[in-house]
N, C-alpha and C positions, 0 to 999 in steps of 0.2 A: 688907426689905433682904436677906432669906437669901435668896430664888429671885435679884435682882442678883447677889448674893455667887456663885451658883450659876454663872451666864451669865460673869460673869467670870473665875469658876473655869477655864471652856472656854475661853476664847479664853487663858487665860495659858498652860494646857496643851496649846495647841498651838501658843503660840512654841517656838523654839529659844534661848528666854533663860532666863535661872534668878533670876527675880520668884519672892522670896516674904517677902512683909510682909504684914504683917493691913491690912487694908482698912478704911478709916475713913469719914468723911463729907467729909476733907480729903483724899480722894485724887486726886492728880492724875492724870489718865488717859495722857498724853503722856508726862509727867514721870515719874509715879512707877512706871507699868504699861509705859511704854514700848510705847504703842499707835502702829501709824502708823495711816493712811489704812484701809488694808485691816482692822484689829484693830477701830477704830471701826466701819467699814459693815458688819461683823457685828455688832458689839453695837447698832448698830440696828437692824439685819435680828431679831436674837435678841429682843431689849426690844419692838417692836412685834406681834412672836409671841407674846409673852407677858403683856404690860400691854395692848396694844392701842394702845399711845402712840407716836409718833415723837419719839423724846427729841431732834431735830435739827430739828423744825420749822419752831420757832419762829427759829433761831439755834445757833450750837455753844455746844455744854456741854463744859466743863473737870472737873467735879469729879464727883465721887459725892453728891454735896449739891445740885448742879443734877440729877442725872439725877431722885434721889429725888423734889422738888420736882415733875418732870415729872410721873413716874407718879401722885402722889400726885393732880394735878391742880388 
């Protein structure tokens, strides 16, 4: 979960929002990260450079508990 933690690190700091809450298994990526469209297809450009996984494959994933899931395989 620390290299996610890492990859989302990046994409929150290079919004122009001021997100900052500790990151759980409940987090919502829309909701609570306020990712749109663009925030997302990096973090799956980012996650499949680094898991090897396309956490969007199968389906959208909402949570940090679906992503996990994914990588884990």
């Amino acid at each position: 979960m620390e290299q996610l933690n890492a990859i989302i690190k990046i994409i929150t700091d290079n919004k122009d929002s001021n997100i900052l809450l500790e990151i759980s298994l409940d987090t919502d990526l829309r909701v609570d990260l306020d990712f749109d469209s663009l925030d997302l297809a990096e973090l799956t450009v980012r996650c499949e450079h680094a898991f090897g996984v396309d956490i969007f494959d199968d389906g959208i994933v909402t949570t940090i508990k679906e992503i996990m899931e994914k990588i884990s395989g």
